[in-house]
Structure formats: structure tokens, C-alpha cells
Biopython code that builds the backbone (N, CA, C, O; Angstrom):
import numpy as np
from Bio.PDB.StructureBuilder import StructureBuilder

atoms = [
    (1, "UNK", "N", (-50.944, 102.934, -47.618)),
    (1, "UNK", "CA", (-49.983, 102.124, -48.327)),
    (1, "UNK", "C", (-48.885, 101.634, -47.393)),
    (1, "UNK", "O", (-48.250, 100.631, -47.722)),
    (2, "UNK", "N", (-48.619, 102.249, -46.281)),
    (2, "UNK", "CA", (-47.219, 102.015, -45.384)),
    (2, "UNK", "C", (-47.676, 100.728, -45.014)),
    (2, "UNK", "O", (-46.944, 99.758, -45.207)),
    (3, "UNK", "N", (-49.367, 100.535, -44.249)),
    (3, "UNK", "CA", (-49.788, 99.826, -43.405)),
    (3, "UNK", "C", (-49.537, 98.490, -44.220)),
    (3, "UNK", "O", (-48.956, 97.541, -43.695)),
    (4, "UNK", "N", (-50.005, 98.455, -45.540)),
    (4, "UNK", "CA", (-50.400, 97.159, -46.051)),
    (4, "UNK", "C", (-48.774, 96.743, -46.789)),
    (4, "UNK", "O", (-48.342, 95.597, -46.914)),
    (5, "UNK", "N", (-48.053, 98.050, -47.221)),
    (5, "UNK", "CA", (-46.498, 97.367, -47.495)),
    (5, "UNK", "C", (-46.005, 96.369, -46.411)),
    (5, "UNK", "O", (-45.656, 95.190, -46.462)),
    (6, "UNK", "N", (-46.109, 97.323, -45.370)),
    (6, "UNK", "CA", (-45.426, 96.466, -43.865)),
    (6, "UNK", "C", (-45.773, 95.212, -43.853)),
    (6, "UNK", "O", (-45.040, 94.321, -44.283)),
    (7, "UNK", "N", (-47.313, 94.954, -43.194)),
    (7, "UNK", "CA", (-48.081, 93.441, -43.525)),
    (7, "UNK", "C", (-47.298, 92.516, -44.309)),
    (7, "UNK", "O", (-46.626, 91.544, -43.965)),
    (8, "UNK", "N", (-47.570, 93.115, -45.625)),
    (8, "UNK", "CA", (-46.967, 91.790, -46.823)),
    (8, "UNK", "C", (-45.580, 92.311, -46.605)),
    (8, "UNK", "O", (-45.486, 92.973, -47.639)),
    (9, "UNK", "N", (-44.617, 92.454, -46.088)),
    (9, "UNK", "CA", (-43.126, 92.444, -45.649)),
    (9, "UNK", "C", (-42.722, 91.005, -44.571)),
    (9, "UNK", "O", (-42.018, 89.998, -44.655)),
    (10, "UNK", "N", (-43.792, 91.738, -43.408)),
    (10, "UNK", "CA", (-43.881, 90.884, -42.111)),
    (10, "UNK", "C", (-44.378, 88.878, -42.417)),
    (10, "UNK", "O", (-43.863, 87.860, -41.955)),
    (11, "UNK", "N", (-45.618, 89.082, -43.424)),
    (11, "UNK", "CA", (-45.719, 87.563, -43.999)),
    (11, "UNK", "C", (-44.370, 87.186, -44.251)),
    (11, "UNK", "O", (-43.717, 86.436, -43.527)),
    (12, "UNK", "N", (-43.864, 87.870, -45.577)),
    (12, "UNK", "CA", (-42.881, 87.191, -46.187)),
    (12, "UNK", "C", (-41.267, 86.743, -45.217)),
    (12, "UNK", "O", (-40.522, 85.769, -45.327)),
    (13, "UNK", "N", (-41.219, 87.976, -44.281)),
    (13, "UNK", "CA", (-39.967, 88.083, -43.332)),
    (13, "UNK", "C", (-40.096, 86.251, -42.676)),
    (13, "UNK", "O", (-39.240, 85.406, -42.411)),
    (14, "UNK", "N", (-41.672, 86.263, -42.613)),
    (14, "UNK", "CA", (-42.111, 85.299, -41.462)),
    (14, "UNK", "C", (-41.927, 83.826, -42.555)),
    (14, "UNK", "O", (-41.098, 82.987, -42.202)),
    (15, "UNK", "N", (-42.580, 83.630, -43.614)),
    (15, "UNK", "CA", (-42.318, 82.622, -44.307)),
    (15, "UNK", "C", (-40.826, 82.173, -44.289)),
    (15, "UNK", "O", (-40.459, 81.128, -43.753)),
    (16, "UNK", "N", (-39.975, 83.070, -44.935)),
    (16, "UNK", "CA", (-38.877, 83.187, -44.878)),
    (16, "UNK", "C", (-38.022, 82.225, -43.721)),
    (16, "UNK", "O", (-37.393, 81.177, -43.872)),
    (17, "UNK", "N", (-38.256, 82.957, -42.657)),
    (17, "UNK", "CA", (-37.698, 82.732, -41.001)),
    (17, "UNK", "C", (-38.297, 81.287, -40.564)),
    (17, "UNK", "O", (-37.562, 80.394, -40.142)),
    (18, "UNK", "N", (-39.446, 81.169, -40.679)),
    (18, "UNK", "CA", (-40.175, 79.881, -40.117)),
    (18, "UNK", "C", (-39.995, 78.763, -40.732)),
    (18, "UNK", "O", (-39.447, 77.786, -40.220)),
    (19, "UNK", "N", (-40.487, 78.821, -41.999)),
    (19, "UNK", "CA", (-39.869, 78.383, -43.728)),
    (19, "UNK", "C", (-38.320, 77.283, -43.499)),
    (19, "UNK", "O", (-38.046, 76.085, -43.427)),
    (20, "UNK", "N", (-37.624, 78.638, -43.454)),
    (20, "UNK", "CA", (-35.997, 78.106, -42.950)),
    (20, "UNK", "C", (-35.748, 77.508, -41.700)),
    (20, "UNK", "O", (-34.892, 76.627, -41.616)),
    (21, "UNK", "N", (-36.306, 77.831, -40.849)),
    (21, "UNK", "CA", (-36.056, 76.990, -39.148)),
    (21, "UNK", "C", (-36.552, 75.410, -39.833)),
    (21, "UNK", "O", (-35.835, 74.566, -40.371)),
    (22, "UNK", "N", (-37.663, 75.393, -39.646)),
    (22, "UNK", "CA", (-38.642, 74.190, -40.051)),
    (22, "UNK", "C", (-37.483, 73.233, -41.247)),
    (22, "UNK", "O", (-37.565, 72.016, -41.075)),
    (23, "UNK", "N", (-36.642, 73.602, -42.186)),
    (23, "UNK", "CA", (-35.940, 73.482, -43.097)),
    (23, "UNK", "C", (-35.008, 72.331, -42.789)),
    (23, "UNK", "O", (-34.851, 71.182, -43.201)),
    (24, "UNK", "N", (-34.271, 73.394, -41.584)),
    (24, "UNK", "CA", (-33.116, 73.007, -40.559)),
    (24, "UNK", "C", (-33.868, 71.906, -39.378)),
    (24, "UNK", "O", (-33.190, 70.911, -39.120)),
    (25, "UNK", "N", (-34.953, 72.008, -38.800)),
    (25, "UNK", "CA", (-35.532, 70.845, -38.041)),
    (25, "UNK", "C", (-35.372, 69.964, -39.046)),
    (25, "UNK", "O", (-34.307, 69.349, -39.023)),
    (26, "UNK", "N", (-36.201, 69.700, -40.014)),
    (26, "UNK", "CA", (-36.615, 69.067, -40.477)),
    (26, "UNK", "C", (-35.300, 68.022, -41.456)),
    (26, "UNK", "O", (-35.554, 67.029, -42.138)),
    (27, "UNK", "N", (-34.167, 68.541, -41.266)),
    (27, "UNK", "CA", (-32.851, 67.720, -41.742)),
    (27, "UNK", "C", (-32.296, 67.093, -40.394)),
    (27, "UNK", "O", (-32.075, 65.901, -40.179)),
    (28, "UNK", "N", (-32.154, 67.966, -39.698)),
    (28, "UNK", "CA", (-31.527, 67.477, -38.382)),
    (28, "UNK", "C", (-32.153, 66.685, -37.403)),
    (28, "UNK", "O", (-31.439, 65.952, -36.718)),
    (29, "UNK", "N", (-33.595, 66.716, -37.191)),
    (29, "UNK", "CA", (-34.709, 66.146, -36.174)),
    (29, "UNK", "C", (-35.154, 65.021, -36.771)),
    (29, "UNK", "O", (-35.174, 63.959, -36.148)),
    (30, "UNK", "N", (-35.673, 65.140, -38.385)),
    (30, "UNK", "CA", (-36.706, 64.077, -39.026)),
    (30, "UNK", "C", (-35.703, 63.300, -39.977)),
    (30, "UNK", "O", (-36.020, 62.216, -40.465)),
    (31, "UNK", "N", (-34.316, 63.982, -40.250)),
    (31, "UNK", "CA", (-33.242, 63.018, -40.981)),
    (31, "UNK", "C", (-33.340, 63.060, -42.018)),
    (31, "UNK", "O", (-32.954, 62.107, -42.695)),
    (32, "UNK", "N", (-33.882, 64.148, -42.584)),
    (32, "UNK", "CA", (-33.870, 64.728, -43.825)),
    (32, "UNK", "C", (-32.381, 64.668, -44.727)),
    (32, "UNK", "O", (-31.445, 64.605, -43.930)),
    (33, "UNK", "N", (-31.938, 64.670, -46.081)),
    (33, "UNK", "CA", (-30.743, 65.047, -46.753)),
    (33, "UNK", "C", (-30.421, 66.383, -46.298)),
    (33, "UNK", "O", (-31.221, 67.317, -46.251)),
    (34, "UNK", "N", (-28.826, 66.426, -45.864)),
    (34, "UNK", "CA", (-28.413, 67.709, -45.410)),
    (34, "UNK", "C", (-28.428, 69.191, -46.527)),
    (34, "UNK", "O", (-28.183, 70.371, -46.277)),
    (35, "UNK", "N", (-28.871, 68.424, -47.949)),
    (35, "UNK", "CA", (-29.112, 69.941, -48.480)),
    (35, "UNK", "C", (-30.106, 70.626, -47.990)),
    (35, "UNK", "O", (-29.995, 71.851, -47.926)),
    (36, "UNK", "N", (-31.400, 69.918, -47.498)),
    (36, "UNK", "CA", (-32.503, 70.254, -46.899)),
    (36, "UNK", "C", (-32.164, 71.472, -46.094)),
    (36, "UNK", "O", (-32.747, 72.520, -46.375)),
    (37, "UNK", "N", (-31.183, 71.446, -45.009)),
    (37, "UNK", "CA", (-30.520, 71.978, -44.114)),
    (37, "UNK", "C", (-30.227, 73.058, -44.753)),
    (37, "UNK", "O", (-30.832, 74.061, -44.374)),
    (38, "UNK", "N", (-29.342, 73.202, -45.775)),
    (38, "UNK", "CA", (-28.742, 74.384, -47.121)),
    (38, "UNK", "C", (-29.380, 75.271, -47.401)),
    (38, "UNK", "O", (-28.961, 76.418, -47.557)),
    (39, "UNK", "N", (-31.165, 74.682, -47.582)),
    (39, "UNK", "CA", (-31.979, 75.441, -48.383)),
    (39, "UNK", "C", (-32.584, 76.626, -46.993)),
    (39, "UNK", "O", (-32.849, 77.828, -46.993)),
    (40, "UNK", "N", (-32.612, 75.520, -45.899)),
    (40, "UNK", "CA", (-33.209, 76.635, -44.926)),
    (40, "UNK", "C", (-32.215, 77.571, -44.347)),
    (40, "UNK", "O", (-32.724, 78.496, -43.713)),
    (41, "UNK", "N", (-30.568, 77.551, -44.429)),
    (41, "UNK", "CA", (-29.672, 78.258, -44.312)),
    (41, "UNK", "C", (-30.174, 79.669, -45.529)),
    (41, "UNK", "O", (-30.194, 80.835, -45.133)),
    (42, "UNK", "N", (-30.443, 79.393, -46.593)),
    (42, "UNK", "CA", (-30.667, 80.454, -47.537)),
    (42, "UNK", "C", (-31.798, 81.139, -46.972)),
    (42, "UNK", "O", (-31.900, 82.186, -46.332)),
    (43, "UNK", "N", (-32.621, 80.279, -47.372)),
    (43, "UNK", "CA", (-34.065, 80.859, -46.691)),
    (43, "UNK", "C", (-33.734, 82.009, -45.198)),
    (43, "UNK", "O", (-34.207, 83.132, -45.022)),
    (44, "UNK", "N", (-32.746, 81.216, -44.273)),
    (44, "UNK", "CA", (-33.101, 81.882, -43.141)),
    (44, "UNK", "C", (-32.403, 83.442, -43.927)),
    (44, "UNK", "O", (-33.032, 84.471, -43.683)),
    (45, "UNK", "N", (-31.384, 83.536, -44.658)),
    (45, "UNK", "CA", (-30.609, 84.886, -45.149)),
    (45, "UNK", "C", (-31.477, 85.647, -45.354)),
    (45, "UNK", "O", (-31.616, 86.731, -44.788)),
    (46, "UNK", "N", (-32.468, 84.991, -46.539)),
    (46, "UNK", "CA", (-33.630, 86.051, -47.315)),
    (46, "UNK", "C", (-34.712, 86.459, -46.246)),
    (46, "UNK", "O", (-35.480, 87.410, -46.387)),
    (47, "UNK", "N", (-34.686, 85.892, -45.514)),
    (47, "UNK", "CA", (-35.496, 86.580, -44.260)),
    (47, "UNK", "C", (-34.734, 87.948, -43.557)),
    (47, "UNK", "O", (-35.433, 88.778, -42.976)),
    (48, "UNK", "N", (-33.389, 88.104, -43.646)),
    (48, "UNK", "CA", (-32.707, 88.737, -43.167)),
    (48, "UNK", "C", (-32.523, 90.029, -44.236)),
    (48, "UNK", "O", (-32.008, 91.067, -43.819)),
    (49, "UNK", "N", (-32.851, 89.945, -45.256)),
    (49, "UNK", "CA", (-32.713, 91.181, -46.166)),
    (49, "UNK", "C", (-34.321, 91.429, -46.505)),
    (49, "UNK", "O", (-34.485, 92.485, -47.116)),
    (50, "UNK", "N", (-35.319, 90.824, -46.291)),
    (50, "UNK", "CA", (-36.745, 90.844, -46.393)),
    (50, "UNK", "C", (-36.773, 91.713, -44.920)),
    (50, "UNK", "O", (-37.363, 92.770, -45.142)),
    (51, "UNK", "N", (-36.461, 91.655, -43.896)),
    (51, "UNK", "CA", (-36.918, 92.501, -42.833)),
    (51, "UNK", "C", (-36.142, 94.149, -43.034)),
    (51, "UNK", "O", (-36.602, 95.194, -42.574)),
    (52, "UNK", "N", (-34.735, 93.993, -43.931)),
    (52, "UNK", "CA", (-34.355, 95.799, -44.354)),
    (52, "UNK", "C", (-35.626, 96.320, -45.261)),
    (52, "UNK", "O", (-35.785, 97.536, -45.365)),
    (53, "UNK", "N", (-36.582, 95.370, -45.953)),
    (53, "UNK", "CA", (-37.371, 96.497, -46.780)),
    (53, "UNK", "C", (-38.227, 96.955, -46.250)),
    (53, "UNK", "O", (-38.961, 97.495, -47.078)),
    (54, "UNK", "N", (-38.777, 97.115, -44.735)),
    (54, "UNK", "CA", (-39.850, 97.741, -44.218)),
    (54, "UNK", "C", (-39.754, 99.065, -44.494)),
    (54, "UNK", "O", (-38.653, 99.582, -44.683)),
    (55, "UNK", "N", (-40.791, 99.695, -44.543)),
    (55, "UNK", "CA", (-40.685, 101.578, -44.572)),
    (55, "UNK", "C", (-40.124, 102.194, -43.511)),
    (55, "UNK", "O", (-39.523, 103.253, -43.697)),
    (56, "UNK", "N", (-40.258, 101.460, -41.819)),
    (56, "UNK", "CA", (-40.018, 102.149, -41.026)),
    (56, "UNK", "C", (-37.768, 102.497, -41.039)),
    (56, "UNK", "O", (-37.012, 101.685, -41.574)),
    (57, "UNK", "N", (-37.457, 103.296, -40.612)),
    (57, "UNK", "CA", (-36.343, 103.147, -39.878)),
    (57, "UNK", "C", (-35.497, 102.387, -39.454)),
    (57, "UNK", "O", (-34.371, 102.007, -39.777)),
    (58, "UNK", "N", (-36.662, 102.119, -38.187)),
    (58, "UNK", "CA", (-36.208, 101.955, -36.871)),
    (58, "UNK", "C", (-35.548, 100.471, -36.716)),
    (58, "UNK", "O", (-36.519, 99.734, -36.544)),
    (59, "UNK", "N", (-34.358, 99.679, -36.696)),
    (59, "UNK", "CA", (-34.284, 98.374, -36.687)),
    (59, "UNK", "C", (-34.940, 97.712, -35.361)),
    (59, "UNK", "O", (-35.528, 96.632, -35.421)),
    (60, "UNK", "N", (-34.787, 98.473, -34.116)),
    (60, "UNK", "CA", (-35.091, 97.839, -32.836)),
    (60, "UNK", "C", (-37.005, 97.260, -32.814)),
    (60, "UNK", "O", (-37.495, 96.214, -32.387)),
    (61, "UNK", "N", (-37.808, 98.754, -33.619)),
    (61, "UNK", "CA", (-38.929, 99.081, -33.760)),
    (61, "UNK", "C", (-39.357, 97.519, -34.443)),
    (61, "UNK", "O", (-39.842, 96.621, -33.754)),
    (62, "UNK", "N", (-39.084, 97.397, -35.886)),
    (62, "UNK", "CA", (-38.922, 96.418, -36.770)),
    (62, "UNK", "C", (-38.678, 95.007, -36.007)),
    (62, "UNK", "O", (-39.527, 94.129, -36.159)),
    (63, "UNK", "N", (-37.840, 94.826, -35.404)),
    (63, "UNK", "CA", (-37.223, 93.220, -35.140)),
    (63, "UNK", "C", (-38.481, 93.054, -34.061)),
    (63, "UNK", "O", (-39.249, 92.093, -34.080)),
    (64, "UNK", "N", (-38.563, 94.250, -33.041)),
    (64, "UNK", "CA", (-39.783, 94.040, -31.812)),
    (64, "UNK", "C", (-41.168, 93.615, -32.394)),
    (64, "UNK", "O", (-41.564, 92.553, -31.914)),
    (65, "UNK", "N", (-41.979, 94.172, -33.288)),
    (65, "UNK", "CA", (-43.092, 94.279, -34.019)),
    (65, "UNK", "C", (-42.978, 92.697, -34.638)),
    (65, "UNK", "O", (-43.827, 91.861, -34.329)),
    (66, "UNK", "N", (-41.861, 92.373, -35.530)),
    (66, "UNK", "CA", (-41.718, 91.124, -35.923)),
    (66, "UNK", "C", (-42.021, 90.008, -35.235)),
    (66, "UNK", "O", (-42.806, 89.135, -35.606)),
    (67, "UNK", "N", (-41.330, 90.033, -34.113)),
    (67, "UNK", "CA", (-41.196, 89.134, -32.932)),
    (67, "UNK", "C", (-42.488, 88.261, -32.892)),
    (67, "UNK", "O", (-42.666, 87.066, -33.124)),
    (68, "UNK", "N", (-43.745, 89.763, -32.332)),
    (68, "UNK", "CA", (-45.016, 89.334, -32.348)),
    (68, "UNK", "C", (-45.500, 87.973, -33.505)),
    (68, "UNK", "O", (-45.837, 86.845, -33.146)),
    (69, "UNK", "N", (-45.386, 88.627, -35.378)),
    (69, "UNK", "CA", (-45.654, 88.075, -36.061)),
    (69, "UNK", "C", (-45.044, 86.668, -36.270)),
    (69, "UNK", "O", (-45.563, 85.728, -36.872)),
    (70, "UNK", "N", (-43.929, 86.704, -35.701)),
    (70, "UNK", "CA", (-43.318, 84.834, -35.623)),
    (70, "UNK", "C", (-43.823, 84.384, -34.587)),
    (70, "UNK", "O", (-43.785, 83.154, -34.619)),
    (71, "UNK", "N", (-44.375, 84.851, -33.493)),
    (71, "UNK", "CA", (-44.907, 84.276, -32.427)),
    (71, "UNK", "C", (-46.445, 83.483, -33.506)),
    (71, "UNK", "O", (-46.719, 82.287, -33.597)),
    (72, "UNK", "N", (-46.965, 84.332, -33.978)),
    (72, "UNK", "CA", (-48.573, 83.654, -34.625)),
    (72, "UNK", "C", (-48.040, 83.288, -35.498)),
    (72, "UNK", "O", (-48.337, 82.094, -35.466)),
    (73, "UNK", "N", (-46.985, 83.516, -36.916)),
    (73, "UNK", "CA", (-46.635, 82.809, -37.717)),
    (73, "UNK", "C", (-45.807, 81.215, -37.440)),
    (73, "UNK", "O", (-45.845, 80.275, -38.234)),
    (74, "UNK", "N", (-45.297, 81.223, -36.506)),
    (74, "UNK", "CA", (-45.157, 79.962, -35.900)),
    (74, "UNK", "C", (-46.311, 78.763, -35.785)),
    (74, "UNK", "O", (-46.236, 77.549, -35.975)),
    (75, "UNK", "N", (-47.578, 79.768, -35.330)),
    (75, "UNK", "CA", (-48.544, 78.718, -34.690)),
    (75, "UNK", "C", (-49.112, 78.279, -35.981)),
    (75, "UNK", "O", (-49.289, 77.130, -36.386)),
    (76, "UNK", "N", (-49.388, 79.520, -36.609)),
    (76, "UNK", "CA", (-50.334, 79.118, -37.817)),
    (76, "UNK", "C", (-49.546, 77.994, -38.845)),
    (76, "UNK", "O", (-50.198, 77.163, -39.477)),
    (77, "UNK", "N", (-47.909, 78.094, -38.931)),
    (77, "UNK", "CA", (-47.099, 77.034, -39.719)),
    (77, "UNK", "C", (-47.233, 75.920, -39.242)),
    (77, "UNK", "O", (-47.216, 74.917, -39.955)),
    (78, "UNK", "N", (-47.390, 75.877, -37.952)),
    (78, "UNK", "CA", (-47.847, 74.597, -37.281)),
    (78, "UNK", "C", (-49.086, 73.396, -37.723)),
    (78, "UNK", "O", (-49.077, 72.213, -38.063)),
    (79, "UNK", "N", (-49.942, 74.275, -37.534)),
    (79, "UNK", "CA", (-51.315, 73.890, -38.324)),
    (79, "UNK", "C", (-51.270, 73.589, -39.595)),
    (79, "UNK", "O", (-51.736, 72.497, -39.921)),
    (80, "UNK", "N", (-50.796, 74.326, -40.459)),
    (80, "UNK", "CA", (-50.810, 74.139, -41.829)),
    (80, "UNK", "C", (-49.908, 72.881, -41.984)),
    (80, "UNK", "O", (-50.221, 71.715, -42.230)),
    (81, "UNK", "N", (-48.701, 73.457, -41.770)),
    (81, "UNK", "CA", (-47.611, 72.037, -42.390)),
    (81, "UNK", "C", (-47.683, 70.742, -41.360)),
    (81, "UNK", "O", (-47.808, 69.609, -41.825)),
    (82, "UNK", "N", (-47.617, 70.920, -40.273)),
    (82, "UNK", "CA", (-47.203, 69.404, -39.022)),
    (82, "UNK", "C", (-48.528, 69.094, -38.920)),
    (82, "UNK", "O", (-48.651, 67.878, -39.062)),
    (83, "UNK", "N", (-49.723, 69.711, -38.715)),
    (83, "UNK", "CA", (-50.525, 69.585, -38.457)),
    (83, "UNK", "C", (-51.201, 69.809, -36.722)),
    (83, "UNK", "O", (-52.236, 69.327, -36.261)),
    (84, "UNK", "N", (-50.278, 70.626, -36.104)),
    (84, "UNK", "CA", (-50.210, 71.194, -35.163)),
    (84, "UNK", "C", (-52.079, 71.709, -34.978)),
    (84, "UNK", "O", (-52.908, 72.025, -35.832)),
    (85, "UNK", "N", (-52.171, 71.594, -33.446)),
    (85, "UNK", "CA", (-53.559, 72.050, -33.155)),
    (85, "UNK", "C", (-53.230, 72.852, -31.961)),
    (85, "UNK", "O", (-52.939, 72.260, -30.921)),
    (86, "UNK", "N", (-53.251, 74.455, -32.019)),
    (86, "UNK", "CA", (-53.545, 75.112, -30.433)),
    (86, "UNK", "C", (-54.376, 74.783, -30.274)),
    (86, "UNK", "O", (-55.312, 74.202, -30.824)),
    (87, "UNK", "N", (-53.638, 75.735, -28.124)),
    (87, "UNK", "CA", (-54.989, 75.475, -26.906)),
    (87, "UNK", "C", (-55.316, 76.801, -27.281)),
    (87, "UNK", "O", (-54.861, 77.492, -28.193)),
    (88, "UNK", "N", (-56.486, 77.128, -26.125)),
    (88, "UNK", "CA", (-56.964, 78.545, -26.201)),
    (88, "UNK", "C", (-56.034, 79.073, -25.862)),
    (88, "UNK", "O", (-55.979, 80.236, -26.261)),
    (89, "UNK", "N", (-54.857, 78.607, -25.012)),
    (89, "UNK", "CA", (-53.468, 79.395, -24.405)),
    (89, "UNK", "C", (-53.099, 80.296, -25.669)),
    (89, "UNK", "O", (-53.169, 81.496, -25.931)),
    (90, "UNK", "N", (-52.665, 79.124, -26.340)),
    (90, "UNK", "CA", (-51.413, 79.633, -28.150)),
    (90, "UNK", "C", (-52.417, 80.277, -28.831)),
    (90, "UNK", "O", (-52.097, 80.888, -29.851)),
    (91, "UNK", "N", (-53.603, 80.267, -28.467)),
    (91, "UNK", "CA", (-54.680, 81.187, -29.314)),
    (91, "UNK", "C", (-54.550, 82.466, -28.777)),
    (91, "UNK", "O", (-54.022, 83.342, -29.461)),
    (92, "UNK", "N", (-54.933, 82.689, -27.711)),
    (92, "UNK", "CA", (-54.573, 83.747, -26.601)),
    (92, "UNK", "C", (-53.503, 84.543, -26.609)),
    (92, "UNK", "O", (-53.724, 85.750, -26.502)),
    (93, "UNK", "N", (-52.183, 84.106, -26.727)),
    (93, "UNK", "CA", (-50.940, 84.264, -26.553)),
    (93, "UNK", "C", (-51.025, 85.189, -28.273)),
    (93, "UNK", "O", (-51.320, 86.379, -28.380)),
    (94, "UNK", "N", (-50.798, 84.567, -29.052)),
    (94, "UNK", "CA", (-50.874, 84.865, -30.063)),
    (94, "UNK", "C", (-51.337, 86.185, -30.806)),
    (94, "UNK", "O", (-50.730, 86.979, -31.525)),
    (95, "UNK", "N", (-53.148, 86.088, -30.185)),
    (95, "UNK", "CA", (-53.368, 87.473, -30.212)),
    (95, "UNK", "C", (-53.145, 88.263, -29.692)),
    (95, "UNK", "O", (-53.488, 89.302, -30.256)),
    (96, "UNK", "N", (-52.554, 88.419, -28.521)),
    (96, "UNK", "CA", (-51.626, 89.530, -27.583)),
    (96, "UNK", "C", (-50.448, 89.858, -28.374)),
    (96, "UNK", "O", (-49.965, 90.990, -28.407)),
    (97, "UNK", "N", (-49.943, 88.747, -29.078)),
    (97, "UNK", "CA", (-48.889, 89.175, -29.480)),
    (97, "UNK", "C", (-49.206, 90.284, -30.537)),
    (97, "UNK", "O", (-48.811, 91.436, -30.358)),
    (98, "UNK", "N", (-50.020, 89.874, -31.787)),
    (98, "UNK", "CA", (-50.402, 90.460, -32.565)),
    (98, "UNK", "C", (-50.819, 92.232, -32.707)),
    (98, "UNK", "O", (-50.583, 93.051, -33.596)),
    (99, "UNK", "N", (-51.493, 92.328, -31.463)),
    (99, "UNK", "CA", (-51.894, 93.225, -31.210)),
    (99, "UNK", "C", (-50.561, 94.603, -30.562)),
    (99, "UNK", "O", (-50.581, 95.834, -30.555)),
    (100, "UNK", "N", (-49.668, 93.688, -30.153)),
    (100, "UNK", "CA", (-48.426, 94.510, -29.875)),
    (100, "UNK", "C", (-47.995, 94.733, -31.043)),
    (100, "UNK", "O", (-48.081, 95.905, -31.410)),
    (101, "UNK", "N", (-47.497, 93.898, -31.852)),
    (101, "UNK", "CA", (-47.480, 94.141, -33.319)),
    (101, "UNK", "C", (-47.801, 95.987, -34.078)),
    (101, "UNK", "O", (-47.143, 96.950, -34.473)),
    (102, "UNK", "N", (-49.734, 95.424, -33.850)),
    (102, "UNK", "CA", (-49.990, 96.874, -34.068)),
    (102, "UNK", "C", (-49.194, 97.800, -33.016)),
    (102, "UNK", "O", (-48.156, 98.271, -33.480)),
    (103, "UNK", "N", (-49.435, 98.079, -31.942)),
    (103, "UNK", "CA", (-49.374, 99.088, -31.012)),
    (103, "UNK", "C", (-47.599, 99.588, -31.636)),
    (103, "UNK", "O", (-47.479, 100.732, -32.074)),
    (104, "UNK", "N", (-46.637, 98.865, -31.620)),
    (104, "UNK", "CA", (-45.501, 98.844, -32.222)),
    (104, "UNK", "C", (-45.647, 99.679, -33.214)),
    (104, "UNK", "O", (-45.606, 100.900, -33.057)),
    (105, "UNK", "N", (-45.840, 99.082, -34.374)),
    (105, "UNK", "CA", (-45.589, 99.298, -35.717)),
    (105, "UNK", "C", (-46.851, 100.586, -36.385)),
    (105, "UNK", "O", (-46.572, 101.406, -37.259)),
    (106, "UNK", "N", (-48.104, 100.468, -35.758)),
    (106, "UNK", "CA", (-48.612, 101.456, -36.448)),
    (106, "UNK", "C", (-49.973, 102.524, -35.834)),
    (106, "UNK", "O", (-50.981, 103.098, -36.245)),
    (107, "UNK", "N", (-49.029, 102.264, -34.342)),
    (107, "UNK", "CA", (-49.861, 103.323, -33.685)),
    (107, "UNK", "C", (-49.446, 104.935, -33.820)),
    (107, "UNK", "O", (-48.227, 105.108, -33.843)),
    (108, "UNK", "N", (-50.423, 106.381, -33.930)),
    (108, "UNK", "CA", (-49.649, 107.283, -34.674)),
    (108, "UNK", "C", (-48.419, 107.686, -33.220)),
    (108, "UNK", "O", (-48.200, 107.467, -32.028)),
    (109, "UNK", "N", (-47.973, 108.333, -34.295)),
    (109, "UNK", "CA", (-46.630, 108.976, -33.942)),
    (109, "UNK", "C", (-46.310, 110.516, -34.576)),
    (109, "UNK", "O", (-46.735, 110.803, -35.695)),
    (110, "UNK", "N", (-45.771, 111.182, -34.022)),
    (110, "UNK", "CA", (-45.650, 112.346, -34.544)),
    (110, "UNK", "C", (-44.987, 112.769, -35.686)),
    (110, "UNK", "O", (-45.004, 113.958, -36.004)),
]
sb = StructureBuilder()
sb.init_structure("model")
sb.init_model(0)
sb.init_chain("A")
sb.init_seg("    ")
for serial, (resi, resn, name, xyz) in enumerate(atoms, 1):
    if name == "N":
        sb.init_residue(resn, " ", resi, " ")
    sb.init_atom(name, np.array(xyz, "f"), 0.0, 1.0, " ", f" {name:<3s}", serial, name[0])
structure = sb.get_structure()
């Protein structure tokens, strides 16, 4: 249960965070209405109280492990919304990151 709470934490932290950046580009870069801007100011908050509900502790543990997941949640928002296409690089990159992720967050520990 820890494993799969965390997961669906880390999506949502990541929707949240990416969600809201993209928010703020997307008023300031593409000339969007500045509430646009507002909404991803909120958004970016609820990302910020979405990363206190993990099970672990540790904040340093948490923000590091995260890191990973905005690294691939980035790419994959890419694709979906802009229509962004990785190289094998951001493919590559990505799963390294991921995999720190695990090693981080849910390799055992005593």
C-alpha cells in the first residue's frame, strides 16, 4: 500500500507542478489572459501541499525522488499537450531518472 499511495501522490504532485508551470508559460509566452497565469499560481500551491501527503518523512528524500518524476512527467506532458516528440536522449534520460526514483523512494531500508 505505501508503494502504490506514493505513485498516485507523485502523479498528482507532478500534474499539479507541470499543470501550473505550463499555466504560467502559457499566459506569459503564448499571451494567454493573465488569469491563466492565477490558475497556474494555485495549481503550482496544490502541488506544494500534495507533496506533504507522502508516507515517507523525509522532506529531502521526497523532493529528491520527485525530481526524477518531473523530469519524465515533463516529457510525457510534452507529448500529450504541445505535442512534443523525444530523442532516444529524453527517452534515456528519463528512465535513469525514474529508476532513481525507485532506488530513492523504495529501496528497503531498515
Amino acid at each position: 500500500m505505501f508503494v502504490a499511495r506514493s505513485l498516485v501522490l507523485f502523479v498528482l504532485a507532478a500534474l499539479a507542478e507541470i499543470g501550473g508551470a505550463w499555466l504560467v508559460w502559457q499566459s506569459v509566452r503564448e499571451h494567454r489572459p493573465w488569469w491563466v497565469a492565477g490558475l497556474g499560481v494555485i495549481a503550482l500551491g496544490v502541488y506544494g501541499f500534495v507533496a506533504t501527503l507522502q508516507p515517507d518523512a523525509n522532506f529531502g528524500r521526497i523532493l529528491a525522488a520527485y525530481g526524477g518524476v518531473f523530469v519524465a512527467g515533463s516529457l510525457a506532458w510534452g507529448m500529450v499537450v504541445d505535442g512534443f516528440r523525444p530523442d532516444p536522449w529524453d527517452l534515456a534520460g528519463a528512465t535513469v531518472c525514474l529508476a532513481g526514483v525507485a532506488l530513492i523512494m523504495y529501496a528497503p531500508r531498515r
